[in-house]
N, C-alpha and C positions, 0 to 999 in steps of 0.2 A: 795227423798222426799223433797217436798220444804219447805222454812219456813213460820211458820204462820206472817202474816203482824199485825205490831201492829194496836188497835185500830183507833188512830190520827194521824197514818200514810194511813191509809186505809179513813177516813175522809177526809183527807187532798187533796189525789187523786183525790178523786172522787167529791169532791167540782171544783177543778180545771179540770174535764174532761168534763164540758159542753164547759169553756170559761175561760181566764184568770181572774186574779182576784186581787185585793192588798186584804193587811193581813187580813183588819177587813171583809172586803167581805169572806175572806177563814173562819172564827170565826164565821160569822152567819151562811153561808151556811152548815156548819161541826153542827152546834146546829141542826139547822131546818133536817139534814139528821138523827140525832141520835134521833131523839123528843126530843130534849131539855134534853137528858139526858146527854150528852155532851161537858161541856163548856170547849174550849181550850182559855188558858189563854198566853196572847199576849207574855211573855217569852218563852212557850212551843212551842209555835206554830214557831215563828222564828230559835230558835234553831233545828227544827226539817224541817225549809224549806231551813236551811242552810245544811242538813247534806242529803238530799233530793238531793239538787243541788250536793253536792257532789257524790252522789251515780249515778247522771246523770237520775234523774227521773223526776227532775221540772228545770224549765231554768226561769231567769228572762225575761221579754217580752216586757216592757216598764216601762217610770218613767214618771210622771206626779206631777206639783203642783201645790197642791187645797188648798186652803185660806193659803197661805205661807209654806205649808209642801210637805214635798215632799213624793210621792204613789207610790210605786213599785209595780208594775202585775210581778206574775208568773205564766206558763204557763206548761202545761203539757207534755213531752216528748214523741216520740215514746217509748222508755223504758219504760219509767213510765206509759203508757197508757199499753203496755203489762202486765205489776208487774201486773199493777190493775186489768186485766182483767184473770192473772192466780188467782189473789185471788177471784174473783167472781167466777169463777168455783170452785174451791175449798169450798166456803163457799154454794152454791150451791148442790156441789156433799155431803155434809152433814146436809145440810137441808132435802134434798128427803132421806137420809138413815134414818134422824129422822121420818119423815114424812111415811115413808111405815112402820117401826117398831111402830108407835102410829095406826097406820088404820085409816079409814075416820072414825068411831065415834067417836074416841076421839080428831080426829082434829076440828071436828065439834064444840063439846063444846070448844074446847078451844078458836073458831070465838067467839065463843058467848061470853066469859070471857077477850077476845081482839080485837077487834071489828079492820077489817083493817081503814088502812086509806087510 
């Protein structure tokens, strides 16, 4: 059985699976994925791309500096592109177990009570 992916590591991922990114770009795009429920805070967020890079799931990809600072991109690994993509099935394979145990009417209202986006 494999293990569940934390939250802001599953954010993190999959912010970084379109395109590299430096930090603050990974902090928005990780907000705008969760609706703003979300907000990783610029200590969490690095401690967690450092232990990432560790585990060999994000790689740094370039450095660039903008108005005298210096922007590190990291970039998403073939590992890490796999992680992410056992936990989309996984979070998938228990979405539809919820989903067939509610039945289409009560999925229905609950459209109507969370309107997609």
């Amino acid at each position: 059985m494999s293990r569940q992916m934390q939250e802001p590591t599953f954010l993190i991922l999959t912010a970084l699976a379109a395109r590299p990114q430096h930090g603050y770009g990974i902090m928005c795009d990780a907000e705008q994925i969760s609706d703003g429920r979300v907000r990783l805070r610029a200590g969490t967020l690095y401690a967690a791309l450092d232990r990432l890079q560790a585990d060999g799931l994000v790689a740094a990809d370039r450095e660039e500096v903008v108005d005298g600072r210096l922007r590190r991109y990291y970039r998403l690994t073939d590992d890490g592109a796999a992680a992410l993509a056992t936990e989309v099935e996984r979070l998938r394979r228990r979405a539809e177990a919820a989903a067939a145990r509610l039945g289409p009417a009560r999925l229905r209202g609950a459209q109507a009570t969370f309107p997609a986006v």
